[in-house]
Backbone as ProteinMPNN parsed JSONL, in Angstrom:
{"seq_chain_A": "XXXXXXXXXXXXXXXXXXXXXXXXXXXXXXXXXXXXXXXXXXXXXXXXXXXXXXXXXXXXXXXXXXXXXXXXXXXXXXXXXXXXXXXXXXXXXXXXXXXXXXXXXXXXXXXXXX", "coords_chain_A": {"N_chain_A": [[-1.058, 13.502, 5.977], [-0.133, 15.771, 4.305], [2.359, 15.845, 5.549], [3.717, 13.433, 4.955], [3.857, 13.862, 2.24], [5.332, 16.063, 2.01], [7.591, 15.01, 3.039], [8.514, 12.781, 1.877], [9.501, 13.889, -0.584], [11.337, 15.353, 0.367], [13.198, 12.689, 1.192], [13.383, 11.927, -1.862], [14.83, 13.108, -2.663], [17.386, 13.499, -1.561], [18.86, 10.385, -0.512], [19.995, 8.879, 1.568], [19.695, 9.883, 4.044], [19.345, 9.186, 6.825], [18.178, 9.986, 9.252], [15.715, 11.16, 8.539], [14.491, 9.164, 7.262], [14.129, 7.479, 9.515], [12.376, 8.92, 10.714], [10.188, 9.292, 8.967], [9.382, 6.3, 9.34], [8.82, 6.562, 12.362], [6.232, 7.629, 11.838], [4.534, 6.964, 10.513], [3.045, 4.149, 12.167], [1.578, 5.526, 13.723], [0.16, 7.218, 12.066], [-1.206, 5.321, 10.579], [-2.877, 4.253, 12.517], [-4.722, 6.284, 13.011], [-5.428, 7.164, 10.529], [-7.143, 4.951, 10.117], [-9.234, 5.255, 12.597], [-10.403, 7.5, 11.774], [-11.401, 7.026, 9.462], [-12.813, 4.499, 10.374], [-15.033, 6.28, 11.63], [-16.0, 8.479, 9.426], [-17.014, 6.71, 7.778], [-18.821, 5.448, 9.4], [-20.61, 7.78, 9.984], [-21.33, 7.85, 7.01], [-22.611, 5.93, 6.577], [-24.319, 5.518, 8.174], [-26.067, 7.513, 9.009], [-28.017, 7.755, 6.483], [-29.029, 5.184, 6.708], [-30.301, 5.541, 8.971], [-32.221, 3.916, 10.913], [-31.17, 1.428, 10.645], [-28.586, 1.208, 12.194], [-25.175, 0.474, 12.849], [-21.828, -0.086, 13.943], [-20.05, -1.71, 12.732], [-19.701, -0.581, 10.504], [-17.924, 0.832, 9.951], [-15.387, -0.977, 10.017], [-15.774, -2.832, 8.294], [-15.78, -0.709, 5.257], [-12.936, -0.103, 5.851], [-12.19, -3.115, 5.502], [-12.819, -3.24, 2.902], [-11.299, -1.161, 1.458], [-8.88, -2.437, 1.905], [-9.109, -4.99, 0.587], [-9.214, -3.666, -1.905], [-7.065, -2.345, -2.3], [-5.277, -3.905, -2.451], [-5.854, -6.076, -4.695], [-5.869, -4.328, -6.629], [-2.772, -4.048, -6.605], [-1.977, -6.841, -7.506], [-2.731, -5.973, -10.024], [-1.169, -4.425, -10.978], [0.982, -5.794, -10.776], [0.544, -7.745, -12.707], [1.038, -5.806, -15.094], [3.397, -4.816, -15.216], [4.255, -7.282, -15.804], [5.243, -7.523, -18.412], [7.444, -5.572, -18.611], [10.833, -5.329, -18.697], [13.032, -4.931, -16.334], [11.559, -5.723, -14.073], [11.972, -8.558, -13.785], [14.254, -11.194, -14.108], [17.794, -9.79, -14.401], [19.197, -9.595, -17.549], [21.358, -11.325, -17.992], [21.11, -13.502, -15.961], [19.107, -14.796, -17.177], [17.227, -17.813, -18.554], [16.011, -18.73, -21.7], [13.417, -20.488, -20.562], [12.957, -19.395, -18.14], [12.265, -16.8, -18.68], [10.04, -15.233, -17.942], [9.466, -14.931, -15.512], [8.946, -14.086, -12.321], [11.556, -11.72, -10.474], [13.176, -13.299, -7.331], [13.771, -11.517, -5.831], [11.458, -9.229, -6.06], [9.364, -11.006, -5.831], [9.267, -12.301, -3.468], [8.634, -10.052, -1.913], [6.259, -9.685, -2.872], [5.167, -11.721, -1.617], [5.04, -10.946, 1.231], [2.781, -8.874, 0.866]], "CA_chain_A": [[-0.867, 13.225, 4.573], [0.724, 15.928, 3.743], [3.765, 15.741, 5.971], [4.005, 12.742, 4.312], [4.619, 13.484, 1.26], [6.693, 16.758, 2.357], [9.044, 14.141, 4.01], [8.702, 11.832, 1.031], [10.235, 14.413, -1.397], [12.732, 15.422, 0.267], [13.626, 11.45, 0.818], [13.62, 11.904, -3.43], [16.188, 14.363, -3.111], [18.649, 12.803, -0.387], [18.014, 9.431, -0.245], [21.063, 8.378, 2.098], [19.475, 10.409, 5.185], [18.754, 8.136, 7.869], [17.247, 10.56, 10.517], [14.68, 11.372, 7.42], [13.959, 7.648, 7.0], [13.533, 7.01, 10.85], [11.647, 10.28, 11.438], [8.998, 8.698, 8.963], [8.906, 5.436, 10.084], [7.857, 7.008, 13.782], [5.035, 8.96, 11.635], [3.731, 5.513, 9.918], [2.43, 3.929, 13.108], [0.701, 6.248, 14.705], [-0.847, 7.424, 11.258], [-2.292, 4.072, 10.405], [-3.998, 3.979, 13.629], [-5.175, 7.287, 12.699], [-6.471, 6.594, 9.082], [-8.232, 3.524, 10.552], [-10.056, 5.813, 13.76], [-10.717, 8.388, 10.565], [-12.099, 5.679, 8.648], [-14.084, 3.966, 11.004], [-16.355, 7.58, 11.92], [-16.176, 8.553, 8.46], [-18.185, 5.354, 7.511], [-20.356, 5.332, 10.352], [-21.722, 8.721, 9.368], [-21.472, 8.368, 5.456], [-23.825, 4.875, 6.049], [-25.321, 5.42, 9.244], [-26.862, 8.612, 8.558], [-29.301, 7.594, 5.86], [-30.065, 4.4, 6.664], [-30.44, 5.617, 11.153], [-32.917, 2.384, 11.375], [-30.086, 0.249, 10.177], [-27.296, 1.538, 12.997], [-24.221, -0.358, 13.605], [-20.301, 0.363, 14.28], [-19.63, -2.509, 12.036], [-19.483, -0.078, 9.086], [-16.492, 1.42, 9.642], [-14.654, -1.896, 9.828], [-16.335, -2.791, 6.707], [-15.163, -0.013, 4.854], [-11.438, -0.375, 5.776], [-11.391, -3.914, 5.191], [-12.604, -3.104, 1.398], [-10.41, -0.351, 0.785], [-7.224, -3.27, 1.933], [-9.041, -6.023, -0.597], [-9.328, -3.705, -3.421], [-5.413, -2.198, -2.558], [-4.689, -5.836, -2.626], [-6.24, -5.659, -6.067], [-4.807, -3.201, -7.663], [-1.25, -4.511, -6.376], [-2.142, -7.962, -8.31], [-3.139, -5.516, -11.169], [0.025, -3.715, -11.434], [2.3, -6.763, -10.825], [0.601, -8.365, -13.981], [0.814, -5.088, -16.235], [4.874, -4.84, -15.173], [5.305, -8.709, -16.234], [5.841, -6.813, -19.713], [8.635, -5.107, -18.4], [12.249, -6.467, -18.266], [13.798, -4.338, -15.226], [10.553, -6.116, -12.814], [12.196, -9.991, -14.312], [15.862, -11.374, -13.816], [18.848, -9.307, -15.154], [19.344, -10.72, -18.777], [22.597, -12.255, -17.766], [20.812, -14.356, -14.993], [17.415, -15.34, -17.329], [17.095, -18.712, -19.776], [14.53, -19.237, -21.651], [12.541, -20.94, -20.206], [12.513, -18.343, -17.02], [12.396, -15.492, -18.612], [8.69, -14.412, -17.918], [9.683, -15.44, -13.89], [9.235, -12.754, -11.154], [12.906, -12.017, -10.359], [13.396, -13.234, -6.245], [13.503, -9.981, -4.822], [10.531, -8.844, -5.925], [8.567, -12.333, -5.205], [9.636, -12.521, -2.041], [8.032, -8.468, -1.876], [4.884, -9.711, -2.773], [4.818, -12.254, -0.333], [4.779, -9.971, 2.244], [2.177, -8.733, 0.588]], "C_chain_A": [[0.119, 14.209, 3.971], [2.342, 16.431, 4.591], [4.288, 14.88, 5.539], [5.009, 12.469, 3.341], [5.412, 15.284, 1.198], [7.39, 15.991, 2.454], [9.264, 13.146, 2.934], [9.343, 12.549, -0.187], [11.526, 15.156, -0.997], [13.818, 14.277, 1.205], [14.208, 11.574, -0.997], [15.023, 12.41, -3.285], [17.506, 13.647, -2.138], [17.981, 11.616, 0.653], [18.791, 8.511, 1.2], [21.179, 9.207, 3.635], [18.612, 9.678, 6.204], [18.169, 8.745, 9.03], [15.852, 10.807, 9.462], [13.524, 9.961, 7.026], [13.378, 7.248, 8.751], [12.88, 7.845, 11.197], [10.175, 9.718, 10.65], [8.471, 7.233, 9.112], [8.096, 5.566, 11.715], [6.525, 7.566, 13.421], [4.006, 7.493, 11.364], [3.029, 4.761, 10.759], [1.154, 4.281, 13.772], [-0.471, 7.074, 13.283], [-1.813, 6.791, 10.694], [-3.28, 4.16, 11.306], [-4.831, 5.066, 13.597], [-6.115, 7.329, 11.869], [-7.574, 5.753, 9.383], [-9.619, 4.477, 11.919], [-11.397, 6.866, 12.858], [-12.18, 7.699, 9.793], [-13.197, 5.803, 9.046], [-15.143, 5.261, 10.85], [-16.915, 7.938, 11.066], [-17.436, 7.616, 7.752], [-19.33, 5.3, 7.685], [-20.769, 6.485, 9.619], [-22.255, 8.891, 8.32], [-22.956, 7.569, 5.641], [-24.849, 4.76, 7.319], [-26.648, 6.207, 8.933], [-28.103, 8.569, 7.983], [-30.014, 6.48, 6.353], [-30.14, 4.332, 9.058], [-31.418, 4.293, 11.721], [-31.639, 1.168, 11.36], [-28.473, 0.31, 11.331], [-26.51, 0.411, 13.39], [-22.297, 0.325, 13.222], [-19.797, -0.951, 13.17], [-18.857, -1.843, 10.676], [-18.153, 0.344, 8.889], [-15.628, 0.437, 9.361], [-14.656, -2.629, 8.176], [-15.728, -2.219, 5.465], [-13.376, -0.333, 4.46], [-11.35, -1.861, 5.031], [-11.52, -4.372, 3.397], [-11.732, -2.518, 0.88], [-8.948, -1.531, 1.095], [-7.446, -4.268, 0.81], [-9.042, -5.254, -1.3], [-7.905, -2.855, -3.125], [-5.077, -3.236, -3.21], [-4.441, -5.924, -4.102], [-6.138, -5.328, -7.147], [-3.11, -3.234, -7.409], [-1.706, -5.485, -7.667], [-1.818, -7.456, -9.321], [-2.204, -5.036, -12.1], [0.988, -4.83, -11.805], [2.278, -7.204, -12.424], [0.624, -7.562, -14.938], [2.34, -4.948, -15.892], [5.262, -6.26, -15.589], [5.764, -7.955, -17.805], [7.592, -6.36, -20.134], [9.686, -5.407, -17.833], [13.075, -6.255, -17.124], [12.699, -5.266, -14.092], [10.931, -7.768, -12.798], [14.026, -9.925, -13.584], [16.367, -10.602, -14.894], [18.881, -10.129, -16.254], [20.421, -11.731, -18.574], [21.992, -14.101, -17.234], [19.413, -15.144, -15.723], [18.022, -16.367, -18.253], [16.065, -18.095, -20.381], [13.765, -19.545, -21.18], [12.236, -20.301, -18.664], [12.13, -17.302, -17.189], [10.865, -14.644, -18.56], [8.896, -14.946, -15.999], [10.034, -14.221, -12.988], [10.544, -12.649, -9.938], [12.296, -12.214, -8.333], [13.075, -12.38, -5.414], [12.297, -9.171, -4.777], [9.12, -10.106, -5.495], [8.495, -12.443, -4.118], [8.692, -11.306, -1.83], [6.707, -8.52, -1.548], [4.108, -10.418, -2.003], [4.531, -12.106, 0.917], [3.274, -9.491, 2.222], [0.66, -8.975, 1.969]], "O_chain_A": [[1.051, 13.815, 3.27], [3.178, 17.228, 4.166], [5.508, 15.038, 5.491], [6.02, 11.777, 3.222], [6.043, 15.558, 0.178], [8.304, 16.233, 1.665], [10.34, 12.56, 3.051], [9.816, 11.73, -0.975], [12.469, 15.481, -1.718], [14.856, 14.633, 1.763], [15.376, 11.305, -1.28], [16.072, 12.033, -3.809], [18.614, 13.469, -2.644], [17.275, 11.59, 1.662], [18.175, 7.605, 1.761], [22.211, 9.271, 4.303], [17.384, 9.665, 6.28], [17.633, 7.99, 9.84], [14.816, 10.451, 10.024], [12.344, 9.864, 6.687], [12.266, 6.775, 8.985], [12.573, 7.656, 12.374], [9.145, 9.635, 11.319], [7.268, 6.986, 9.019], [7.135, 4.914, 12.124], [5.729, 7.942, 14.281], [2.985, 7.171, 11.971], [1.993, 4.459, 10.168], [0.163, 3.673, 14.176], [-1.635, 7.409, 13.506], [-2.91, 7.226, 10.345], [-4.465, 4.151, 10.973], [-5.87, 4.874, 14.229], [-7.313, 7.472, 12.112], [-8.722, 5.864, 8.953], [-10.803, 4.139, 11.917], [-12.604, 6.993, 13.063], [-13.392, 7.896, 9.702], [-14.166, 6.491, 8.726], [-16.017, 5.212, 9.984], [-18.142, 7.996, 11.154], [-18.536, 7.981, 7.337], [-20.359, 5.195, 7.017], [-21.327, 6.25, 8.547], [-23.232, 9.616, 8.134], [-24.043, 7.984, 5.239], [-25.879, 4.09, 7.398], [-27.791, 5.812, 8.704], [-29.116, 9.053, 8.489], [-31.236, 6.49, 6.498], [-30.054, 3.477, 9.939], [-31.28, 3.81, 12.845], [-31.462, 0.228, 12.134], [-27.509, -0.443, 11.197], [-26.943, -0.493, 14.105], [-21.899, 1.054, 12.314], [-18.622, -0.7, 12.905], [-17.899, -2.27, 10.033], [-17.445, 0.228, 7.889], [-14.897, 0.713, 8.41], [-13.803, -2.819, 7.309], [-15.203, -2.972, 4.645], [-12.794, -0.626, 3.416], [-10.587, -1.962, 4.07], [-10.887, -5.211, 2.755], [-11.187, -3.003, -0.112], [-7.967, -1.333, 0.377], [-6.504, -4.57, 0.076], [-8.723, -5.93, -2.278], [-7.497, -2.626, -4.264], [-4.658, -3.373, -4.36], [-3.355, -5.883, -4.68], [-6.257, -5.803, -8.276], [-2.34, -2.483, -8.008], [-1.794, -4.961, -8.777], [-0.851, -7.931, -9.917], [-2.186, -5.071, -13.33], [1.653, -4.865, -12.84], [3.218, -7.17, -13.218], [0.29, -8.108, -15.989], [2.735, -5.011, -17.057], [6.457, -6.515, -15.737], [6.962, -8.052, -18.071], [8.411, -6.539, -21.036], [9.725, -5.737, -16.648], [13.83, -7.165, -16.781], [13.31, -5.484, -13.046], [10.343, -8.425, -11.939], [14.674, -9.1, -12.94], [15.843, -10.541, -16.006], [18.635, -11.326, -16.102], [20.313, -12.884, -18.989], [22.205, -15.224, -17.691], [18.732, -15.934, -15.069], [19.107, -16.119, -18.777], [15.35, -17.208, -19.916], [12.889, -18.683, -21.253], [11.27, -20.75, -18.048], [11.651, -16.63, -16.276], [10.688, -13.558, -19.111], [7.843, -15.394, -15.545], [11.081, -13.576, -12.943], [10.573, -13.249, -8.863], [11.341, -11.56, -7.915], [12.288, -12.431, -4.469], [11.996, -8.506, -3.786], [8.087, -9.81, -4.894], [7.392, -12.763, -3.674], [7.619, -11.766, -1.439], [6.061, -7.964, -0.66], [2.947, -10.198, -1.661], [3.915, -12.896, 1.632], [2.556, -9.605, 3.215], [-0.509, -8.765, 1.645]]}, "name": "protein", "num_of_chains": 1, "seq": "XXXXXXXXXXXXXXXXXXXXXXXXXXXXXXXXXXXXXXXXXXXXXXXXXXXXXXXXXXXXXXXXXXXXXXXXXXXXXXXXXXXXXXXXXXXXXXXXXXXXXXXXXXXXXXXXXX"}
């Protein structure tokens, strides 16, 4: 985490450094699978622990796959508190009327990924 966001500020600062950008894409991989191993144990012991009659490995999976629906969530949450704002829409040039509350392309496409 926090090589992370070492490596993510000084991305801020020199954004046009491509060993900087591919040095944390190699980190992103192998840290997911990390977070998720983290996770899982984490889980097990927070919910195993008390309820030790109740034991299962399920929990950890559990866990993770709440913390991705309520990311999810709070993406949705944001998208619809930026429809407000005119830089997250089409350039004014490019909007009618009748588009101009329309989630410009580039970011639609973004969320599709999603």
């Amino acid at each position: 985490m926090f090589v992370f966001d070492r490596l993510s500020k000084q991305q801020d600062v020199n954004q046009s450094d491509r060993a900087l950008r591919r040095r944390l894409k190699m980190l992103a991989g192998p840290g997911i699978i990390l977070y998720a191993f983290a996770m899982t144990f984490a889980a097990i012991d927070w919910v195993d622990v008390p309820l030790a009659a109740l034991g299962s490995t399920i929990y950890g999976f559990l866990f993770i796959a709440g913390q991705l629906i309520s990311s999810m969530a709070f993406m949705i949450a944001v998208v619809a508190l930026l429809r407000a704002h005119r830089a997250f829409f089409q350039r004014p040039a490019e909007t009618s009327s009748a588009r101009s509350r329309e989630v410009a392309p580039r970011f639609r496409d973004a969320l599709g990924l999603l």
